[in-house]
N, CA, C and O atoms as a DFTB+ gen file, in Angstrom:
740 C
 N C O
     1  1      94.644      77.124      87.297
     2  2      95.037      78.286      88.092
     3  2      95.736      77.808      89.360
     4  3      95.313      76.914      90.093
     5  1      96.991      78.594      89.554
     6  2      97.480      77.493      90.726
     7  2      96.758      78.743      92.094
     8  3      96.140      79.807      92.106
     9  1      97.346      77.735      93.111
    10  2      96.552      78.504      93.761
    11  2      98.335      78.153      94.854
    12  3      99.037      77.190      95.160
    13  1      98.302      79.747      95.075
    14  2      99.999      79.837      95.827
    15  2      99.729      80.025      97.153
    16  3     100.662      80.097      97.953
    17  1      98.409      80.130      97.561
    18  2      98.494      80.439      99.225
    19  2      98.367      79.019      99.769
    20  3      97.818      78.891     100.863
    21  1      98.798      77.973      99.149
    22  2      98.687      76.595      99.479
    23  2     100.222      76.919     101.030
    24  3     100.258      76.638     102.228
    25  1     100.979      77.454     100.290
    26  2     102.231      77.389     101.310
    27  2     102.670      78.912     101.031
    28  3     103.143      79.112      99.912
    29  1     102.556      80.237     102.080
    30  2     102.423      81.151     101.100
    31  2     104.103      81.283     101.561
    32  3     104.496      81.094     102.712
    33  1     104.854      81.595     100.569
    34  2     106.471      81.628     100.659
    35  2     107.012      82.978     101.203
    36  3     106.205      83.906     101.249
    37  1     108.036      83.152     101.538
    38  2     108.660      84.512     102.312
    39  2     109.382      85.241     100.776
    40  3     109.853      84.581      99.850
    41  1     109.325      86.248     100.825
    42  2     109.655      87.585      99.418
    43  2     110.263      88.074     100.485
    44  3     109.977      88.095     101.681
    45  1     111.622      88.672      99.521
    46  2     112.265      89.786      99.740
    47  2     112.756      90.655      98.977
    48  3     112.994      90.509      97.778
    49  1     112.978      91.832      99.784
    50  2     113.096      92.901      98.932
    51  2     114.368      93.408      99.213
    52  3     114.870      92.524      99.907
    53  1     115.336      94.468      99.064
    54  2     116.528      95.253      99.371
    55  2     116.469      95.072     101.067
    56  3     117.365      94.682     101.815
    57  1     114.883      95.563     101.440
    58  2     115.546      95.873     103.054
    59  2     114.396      95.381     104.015
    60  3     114.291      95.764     105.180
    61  1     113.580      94.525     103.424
    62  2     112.675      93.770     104.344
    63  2     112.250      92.311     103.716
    64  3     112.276      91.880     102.564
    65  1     111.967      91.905     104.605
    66  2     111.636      90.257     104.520
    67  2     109.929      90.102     104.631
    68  3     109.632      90.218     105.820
    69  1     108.802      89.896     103.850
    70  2     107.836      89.528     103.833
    71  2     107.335      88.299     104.220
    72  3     107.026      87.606     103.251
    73  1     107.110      87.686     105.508
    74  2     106.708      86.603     105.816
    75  2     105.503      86.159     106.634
    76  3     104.787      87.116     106.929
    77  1     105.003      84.795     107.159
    78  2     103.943      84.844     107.850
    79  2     104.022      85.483     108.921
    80  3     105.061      85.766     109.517
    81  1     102.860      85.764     109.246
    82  2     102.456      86.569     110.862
    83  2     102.895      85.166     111.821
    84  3     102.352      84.069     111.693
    85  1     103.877      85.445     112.689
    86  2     103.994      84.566     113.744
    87  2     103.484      84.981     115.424
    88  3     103.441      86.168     115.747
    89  1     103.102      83.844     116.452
    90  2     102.813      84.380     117.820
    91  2     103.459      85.228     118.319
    92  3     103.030      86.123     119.047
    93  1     104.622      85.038     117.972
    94  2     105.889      86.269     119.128
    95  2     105.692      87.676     117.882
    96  3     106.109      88.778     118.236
    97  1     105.255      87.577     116.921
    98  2     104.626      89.417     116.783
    99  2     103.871      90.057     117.163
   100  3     103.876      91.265     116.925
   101  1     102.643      89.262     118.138
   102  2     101.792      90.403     118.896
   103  2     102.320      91.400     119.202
   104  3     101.590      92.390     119.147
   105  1     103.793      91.630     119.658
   106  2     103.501      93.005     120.421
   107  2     103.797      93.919     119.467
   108  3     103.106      94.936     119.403
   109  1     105.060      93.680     118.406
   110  2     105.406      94.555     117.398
   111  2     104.062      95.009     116.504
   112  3     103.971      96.209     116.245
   113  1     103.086      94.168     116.054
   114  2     101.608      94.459     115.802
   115  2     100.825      95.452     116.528
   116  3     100.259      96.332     115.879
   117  1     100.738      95.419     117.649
   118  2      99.902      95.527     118.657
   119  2     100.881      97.520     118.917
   120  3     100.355      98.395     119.604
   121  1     102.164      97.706     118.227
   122  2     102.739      98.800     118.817
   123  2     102.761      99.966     117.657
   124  3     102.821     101.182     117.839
   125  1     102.671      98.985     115.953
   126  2     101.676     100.146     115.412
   127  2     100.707     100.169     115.212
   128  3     100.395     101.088     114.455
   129  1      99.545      99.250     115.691
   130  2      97.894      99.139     115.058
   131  2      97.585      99.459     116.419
   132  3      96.437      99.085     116.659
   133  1      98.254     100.118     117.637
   134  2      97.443     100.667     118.419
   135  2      97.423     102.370     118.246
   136  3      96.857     103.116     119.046
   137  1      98.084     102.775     117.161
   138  2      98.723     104.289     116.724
   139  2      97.587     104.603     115.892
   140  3      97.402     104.093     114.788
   141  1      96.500     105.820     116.676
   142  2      95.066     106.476     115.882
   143  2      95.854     106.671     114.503
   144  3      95.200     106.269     113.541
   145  1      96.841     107.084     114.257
   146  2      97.303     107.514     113.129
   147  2      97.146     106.737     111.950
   148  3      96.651     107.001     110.854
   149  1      97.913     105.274     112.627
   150  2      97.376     104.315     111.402
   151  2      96.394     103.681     110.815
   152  3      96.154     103.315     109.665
   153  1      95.825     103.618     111.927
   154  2      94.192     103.374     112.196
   155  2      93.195     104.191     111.559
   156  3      92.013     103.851     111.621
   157  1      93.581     105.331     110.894
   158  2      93.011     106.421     110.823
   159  2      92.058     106.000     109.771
   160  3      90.850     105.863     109.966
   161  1      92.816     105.753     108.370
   162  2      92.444     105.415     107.343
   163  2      91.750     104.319     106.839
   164  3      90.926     104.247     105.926
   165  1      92.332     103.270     107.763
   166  2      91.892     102.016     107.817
   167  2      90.208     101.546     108.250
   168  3      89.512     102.468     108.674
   169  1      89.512     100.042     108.140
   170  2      88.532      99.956     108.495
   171  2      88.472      98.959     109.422
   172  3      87.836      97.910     109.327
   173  1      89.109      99.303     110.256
   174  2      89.212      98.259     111.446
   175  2      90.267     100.066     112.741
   176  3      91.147     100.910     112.573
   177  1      89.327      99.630     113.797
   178  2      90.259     100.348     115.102
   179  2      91.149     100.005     115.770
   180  3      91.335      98.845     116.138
   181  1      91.881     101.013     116.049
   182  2      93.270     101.325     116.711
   183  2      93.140     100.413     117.591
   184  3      92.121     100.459     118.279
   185  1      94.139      99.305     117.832
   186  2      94.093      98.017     119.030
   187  2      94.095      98.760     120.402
   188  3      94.720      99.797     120.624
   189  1      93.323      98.102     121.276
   190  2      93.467      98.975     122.820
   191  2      94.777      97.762     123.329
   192  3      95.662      98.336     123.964
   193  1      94.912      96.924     123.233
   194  2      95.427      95.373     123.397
   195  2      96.419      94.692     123.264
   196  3      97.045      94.896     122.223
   197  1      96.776      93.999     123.889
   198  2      97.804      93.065     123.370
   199  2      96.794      91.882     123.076
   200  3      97.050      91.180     122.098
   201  1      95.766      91.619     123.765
   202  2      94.785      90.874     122.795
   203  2      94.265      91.219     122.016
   204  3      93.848      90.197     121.470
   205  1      93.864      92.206     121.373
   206  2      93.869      92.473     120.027
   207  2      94.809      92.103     118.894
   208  3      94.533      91.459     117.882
   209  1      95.970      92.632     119.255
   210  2      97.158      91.892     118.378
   211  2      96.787      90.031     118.282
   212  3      96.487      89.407     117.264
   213  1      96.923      89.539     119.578
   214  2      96.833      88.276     119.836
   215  2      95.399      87.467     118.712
   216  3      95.549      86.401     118.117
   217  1      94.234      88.236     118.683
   218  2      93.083      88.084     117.756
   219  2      93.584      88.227     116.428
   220  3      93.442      87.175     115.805
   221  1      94.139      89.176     115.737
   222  2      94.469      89.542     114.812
   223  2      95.267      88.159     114.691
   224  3      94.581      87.243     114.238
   225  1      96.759      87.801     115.055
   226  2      97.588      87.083     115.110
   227  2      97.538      85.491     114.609
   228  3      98.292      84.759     113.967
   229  1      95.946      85.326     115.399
   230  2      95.315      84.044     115.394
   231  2      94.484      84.092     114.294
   232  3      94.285      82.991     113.782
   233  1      93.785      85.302     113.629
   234  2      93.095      85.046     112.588
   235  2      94.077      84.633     110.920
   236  3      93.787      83.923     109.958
   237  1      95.054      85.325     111.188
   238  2      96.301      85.234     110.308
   239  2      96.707      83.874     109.784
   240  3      97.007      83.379     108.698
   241  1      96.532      83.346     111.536
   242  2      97.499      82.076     111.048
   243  2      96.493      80.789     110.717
   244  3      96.762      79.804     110.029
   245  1      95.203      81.108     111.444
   246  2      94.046      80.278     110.924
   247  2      93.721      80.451     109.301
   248  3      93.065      79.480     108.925
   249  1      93.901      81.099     108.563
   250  2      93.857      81.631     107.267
   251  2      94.991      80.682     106.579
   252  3      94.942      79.959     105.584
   253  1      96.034      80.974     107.511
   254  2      97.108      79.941     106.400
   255  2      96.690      78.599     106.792
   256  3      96.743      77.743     105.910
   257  1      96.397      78.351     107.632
   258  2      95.918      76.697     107.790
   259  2      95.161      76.189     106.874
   260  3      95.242      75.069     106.371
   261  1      94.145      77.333     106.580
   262  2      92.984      76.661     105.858
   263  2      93.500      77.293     104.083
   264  3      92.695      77.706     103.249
   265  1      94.692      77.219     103.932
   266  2      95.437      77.726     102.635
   267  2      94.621      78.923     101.858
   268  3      94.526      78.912     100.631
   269  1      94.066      79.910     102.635
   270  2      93.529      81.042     101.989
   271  2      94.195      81.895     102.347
   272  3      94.866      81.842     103.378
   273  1      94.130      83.237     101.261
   274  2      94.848      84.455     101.178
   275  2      94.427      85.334     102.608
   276  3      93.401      85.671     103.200
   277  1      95.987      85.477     102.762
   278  2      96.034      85.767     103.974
   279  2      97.687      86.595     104.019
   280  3      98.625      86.352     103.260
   281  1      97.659      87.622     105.164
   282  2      98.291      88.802     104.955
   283  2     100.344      88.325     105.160
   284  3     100.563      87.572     106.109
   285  1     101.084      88.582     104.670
   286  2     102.290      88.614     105.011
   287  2     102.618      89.530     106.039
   288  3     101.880      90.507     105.912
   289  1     103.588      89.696     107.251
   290  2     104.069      90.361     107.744
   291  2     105.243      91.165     107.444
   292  3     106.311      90.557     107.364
   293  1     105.238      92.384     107.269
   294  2     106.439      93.257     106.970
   295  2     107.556      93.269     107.704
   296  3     107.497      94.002     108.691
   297  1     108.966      92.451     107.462
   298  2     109.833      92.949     108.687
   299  2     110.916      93.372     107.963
   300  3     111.484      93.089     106.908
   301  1     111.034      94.274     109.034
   302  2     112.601      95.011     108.545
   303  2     113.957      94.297     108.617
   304  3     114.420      94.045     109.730
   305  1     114.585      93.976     107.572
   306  2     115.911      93.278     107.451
   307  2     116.889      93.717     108.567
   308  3     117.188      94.897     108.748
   309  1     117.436      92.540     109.410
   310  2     118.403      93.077     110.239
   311  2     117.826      93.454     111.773
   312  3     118.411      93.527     112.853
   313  1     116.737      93.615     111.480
   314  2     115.743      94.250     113.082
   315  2     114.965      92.699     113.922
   316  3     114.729      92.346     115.078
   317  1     114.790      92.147     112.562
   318  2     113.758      91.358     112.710
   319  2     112.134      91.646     113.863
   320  3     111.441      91.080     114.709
   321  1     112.255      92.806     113.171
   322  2     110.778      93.755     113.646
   323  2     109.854      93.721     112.196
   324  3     110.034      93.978     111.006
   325  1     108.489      93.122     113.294
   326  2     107.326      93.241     112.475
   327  2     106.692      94.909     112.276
   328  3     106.143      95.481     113.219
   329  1     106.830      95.421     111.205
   330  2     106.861      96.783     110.836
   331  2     105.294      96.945     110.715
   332  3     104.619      97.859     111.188
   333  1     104.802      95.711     109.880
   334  2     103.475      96.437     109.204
   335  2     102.559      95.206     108.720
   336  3     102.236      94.594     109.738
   337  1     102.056      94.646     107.677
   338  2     100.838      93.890     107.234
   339  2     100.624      94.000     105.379
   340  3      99.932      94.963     105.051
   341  1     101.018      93.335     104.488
   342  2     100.682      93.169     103.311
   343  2     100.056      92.016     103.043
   344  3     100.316      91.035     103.740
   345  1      98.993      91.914     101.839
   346  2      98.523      90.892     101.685
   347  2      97.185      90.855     100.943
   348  3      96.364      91.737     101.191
   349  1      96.899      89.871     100.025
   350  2      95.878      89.571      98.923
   351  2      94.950      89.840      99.521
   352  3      95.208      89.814     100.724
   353  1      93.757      90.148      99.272
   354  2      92.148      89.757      99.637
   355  2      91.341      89.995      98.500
   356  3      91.560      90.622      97.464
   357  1      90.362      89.363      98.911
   358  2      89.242      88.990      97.172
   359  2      89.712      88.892      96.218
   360  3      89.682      89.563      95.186
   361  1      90.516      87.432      96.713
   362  2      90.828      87.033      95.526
   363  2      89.753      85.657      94.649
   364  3      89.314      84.576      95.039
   365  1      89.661      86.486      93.214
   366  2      88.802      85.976      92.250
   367  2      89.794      84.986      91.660
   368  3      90.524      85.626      90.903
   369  1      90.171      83.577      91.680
   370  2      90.695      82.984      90.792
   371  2      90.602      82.884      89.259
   372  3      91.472      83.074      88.408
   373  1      89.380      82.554      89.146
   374  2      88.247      82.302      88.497
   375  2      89.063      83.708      87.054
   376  3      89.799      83.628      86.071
   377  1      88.390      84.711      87.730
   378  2      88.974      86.228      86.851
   379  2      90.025      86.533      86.713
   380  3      90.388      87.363      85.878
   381  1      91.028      85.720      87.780
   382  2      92.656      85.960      87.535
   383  2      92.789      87.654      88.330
   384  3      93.543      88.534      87.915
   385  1      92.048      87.762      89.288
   386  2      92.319      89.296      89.895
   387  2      92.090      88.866      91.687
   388  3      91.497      87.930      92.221
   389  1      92.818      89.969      92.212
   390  2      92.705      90.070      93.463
   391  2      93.123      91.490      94.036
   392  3      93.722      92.251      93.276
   393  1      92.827      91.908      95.400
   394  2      92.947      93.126      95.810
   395  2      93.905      92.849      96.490
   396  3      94.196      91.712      96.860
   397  1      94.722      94.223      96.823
   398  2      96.097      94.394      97.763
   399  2      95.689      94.995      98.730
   400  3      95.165      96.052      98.379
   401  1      95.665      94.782     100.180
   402  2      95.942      95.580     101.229
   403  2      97.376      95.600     102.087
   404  3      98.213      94.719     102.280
   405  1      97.292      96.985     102.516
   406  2      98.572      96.813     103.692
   407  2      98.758      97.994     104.791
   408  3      98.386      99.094     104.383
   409  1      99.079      97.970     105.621
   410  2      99.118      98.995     107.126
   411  2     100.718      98.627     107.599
   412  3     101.085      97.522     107.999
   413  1     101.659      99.964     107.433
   414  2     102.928      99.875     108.262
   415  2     102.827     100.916     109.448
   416  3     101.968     101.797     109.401
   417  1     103.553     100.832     110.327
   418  2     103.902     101.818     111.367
   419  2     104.104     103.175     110.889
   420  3     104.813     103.400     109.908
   421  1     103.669     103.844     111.367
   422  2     103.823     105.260     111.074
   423  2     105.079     105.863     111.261
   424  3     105.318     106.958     110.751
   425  1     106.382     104.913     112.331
   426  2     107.820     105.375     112.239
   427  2     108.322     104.889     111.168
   428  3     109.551     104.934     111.233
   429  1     107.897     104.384     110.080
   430  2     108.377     104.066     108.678
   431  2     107.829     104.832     107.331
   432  3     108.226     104.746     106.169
   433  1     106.832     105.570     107.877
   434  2     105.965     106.514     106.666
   435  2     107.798     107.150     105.836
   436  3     109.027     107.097     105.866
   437  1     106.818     107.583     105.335
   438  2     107.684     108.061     103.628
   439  2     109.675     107.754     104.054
   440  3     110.485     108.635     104.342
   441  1     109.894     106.526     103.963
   442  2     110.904     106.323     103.982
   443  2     111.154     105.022     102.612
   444  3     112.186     104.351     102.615
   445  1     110.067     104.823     101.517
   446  2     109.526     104.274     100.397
   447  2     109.633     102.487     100.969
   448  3     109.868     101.573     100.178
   449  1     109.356     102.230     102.803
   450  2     109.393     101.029     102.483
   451  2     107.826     100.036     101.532
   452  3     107.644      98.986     100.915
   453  1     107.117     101.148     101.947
   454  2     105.660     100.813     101.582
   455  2     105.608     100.519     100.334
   456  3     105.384      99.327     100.122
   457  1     105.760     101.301      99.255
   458  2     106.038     100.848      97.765
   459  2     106.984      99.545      97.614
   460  3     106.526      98.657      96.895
   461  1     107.811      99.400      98.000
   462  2     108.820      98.463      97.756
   463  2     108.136      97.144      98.522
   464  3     108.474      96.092      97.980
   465  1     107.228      96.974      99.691
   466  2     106.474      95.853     100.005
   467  2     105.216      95.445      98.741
   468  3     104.725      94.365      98.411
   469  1     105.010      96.774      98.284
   470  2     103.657      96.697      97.419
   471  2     104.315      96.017      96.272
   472  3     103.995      94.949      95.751
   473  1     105.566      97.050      95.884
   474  2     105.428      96.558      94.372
   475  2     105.807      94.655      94.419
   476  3     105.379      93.809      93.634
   477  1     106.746      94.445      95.636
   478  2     106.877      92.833      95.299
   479  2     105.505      92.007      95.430
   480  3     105.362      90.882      94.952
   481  1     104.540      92.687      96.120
   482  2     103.359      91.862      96.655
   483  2     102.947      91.516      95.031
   484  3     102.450      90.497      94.552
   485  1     103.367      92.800      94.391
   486  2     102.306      92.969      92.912
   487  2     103.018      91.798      92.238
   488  3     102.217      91.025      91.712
   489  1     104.475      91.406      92.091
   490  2     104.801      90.816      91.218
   491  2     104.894      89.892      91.742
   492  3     105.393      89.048      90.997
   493  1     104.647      89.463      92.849
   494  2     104.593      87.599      93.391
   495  2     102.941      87.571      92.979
   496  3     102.526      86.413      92.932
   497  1     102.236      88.274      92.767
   498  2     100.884      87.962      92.205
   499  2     100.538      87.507      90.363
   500  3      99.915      86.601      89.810
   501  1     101.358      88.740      89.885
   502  2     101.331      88.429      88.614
   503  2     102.671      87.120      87.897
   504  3     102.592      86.688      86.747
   505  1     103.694      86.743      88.812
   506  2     103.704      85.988      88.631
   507  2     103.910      84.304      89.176
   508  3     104.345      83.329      88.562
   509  1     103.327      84.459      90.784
   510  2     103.282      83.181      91.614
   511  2     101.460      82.987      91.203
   512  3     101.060      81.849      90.962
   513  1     100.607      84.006      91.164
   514  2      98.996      83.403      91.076
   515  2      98.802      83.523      89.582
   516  3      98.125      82.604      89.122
   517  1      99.217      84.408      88.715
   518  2      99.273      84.425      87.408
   519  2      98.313      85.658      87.179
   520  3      97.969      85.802      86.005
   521  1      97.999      86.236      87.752
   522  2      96.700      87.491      88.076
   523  2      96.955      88.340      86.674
   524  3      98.033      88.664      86.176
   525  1      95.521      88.608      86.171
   526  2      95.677      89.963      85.300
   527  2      95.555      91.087      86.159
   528  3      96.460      91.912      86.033
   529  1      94.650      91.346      87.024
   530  2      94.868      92.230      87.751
   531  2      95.276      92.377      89.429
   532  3      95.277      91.519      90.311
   533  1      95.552      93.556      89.462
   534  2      95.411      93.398      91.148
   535  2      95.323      95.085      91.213
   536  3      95.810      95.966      90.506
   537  1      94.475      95.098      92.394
   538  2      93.608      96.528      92.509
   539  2      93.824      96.545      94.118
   540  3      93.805      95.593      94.897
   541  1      94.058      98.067      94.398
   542  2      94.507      98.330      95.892
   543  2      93.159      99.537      95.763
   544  3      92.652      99.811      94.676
   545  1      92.720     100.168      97.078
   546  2      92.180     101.059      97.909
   547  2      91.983     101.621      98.784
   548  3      92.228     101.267      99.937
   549  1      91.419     102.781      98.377
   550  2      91.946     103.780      99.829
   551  2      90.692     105.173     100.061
   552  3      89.789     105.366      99.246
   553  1      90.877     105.948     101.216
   554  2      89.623     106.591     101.465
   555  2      90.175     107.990     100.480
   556  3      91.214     108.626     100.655
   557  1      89.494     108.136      99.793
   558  2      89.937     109.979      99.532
   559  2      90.737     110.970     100.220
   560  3      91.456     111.712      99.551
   561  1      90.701     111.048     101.239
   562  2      91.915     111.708     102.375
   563  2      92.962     110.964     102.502
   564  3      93.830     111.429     103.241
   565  1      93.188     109.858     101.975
   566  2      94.221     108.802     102.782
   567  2      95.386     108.965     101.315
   568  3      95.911     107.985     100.786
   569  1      95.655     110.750     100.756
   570  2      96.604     110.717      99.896
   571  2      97.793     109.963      99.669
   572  3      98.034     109.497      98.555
   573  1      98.852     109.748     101.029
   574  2      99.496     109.234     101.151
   575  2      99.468     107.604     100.440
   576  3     100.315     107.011      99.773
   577  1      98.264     107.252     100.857
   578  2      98.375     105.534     100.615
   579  2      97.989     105.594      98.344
   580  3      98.282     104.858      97.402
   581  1      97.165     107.022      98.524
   582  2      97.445     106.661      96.772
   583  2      98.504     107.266      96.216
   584  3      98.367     107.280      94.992
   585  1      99.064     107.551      96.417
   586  2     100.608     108.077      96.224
   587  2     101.531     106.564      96.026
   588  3     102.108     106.180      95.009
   589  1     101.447     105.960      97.226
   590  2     102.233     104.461      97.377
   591  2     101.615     103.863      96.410
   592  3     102.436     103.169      95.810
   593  1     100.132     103.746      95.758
   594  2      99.961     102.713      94.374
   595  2     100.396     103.491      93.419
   596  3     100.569     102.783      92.427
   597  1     100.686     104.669      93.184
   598  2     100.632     105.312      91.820
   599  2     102.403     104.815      91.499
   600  3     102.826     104.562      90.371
   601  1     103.211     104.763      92.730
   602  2     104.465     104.292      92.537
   603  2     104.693     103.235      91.750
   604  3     105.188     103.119      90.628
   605  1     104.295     102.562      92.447
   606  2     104.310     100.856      91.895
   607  2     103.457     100.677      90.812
   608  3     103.195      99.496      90.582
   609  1     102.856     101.647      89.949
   610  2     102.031     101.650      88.612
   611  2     100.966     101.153      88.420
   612  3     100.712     100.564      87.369
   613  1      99.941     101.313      89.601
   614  2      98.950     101.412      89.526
   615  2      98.084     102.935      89.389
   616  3      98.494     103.965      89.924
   617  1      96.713     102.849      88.501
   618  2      96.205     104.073      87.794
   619  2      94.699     104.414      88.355
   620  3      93.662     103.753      88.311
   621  1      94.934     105.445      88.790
   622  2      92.967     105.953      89.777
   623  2      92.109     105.619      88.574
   624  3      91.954     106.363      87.606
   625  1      91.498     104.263      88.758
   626  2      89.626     104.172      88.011
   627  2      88.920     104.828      88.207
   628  3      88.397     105.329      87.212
   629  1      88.471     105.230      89.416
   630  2      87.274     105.618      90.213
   631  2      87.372     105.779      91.365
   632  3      88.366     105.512      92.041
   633  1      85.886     106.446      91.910
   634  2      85.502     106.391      93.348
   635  2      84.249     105.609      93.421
   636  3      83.219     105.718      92.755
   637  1      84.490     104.985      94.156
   638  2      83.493     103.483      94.590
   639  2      82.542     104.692      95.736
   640  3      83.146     105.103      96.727
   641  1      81.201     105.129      95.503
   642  2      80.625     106.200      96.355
   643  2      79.751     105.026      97.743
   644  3      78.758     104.309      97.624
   645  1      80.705     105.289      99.026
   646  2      80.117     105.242     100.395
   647  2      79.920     103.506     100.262
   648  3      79.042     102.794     100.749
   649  1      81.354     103.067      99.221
   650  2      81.572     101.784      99.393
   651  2      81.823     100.872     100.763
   652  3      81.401      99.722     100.881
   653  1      82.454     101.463     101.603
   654  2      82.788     100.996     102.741
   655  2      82.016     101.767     104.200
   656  3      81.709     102.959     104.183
   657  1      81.813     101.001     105.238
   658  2      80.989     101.051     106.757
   659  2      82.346     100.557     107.350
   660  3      82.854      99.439     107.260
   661  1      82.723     101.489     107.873
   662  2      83.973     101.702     109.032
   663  2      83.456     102.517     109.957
   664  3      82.954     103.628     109.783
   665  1      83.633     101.783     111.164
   666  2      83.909     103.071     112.458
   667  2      82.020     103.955     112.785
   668  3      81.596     104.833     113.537
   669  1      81.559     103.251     111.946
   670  2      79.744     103.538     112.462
   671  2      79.616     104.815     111.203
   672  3      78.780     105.703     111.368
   673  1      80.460     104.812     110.031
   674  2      80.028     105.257     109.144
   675  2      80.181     104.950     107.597
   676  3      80.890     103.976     107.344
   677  1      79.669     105.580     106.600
   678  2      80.191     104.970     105.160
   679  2      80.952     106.139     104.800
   680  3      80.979     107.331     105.109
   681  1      81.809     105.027     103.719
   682  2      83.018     106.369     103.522
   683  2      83.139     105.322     101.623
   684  3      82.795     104.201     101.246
   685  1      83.835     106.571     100.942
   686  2      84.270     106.552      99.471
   687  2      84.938     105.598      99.241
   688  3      84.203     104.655      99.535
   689  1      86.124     105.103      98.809
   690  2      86.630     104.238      98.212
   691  2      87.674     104.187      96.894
   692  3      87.748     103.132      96.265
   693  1      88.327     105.128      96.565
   694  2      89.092     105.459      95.554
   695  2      89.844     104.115      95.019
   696  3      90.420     103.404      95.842
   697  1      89.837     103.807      93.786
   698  2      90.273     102.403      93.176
   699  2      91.374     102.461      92.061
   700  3      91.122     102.706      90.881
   701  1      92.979     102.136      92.712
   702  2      93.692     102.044      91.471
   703  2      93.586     100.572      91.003
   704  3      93.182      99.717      91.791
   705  1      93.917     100.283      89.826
   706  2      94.652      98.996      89.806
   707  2      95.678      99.389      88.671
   708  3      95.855     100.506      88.184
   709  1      96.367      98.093      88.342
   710  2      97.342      97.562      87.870
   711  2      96.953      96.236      86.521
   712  3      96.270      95.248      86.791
   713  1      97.544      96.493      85.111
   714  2      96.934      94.779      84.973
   715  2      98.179      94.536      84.126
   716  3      98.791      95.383      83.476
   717  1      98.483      93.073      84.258
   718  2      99.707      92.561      83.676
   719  2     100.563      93.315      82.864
   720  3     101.619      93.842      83.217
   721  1     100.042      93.337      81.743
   722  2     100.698      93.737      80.863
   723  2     100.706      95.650      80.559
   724  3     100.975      96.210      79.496
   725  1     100.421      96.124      81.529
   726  2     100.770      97.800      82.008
   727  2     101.923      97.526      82.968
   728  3     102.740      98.443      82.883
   729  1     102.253      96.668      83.779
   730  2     103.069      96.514      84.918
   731  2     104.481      96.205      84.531
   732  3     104.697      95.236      83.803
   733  1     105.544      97.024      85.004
   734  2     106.604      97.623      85.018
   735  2     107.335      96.521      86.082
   736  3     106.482      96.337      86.951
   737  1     108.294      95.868      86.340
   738  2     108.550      95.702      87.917
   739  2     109.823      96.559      88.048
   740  3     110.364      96.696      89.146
């Protein structure tokens, strides 16, 4: 099983560049993860900070040091603005599966950059890690974000009940995935 977060490589798509989180993105970080909006859904709070960004920033890049899956930064082609956050987690080698997360700025909502980060995330998985699956999630209210997997051809399993403790409470968990050989690119 190879293991690709050894050096994790930059993807691109039509109109953004997927690459590591670097120091000089704190603030572009820090200007949509301080927006309740985006935060909303998510299980982590709205940054008060530019040290927050700066924490975030440093956990990122400590992750690639130690060659574990760890998030790409979304930037917009031409801007060279950090938009947003994609990237593996729990990843099972072993099972050939891993989960997708990702958070963009809310001045980019339904303009389909979100699908188009997802769907490449999906196919540098199925074919840079070799994955049968890869499974994304989201809270029951957070329509929008299952809308963005159903694009990229992933299919609602379930609800994972009061799977997740965010924010001093438990909340649902709705589960698409995706597995190789259903996947479209």
């Amino acid at each position: 099983m190879p293991n690709s977060f050894d050096d994790l490589p930059d993807l691109e798509t039509p109109r953004l560049l997927l690459r590591k989180i670097r120091l000089g993105d704190a603030a572009d970080i820090l200007e949509y993860a301080s927006d309740p909006n985006v935060a909303k859904f998510t299980s982590w709070d709205h940054y008060a900070s530019l040290a927050d960004a700066y924490r975030f920033v440093h956990w990122a890049m400590g992750r690639y040091q130690r060659r574990a899956e760890a998030p790409w930064g979304i930037v917009l082609k031409g801007e060279d603005k950090l938009i947003g956050t994609i990237g593996f987690t729990d990843h099972a080698p072993l099972h050939r599966r891993a989960e997708v997360s990702y958070a963009i700025s809310a001045k980019y909502w339904r303009q389909g950059l979100t699908p188009e980060a997802l769907d490449r995330t999906v196919r540098y998985g199925f074919e840079a890690l070799r994955l049968n699956r890869i499974e994304a999630r989201c809270i029951p209210e957070n329509v929008a974000s299952a809308r963005v997997m159903e694009k990229v051809g992933m299919v609602y399993e379930g609800t994972l009940r009061r799977a997740m403790l965010a924010k001093g409470q438990y909340h649902d968990l709705q589960v698409f995935a995706v597995l190789r050989d259903e996947w479209k690119p």
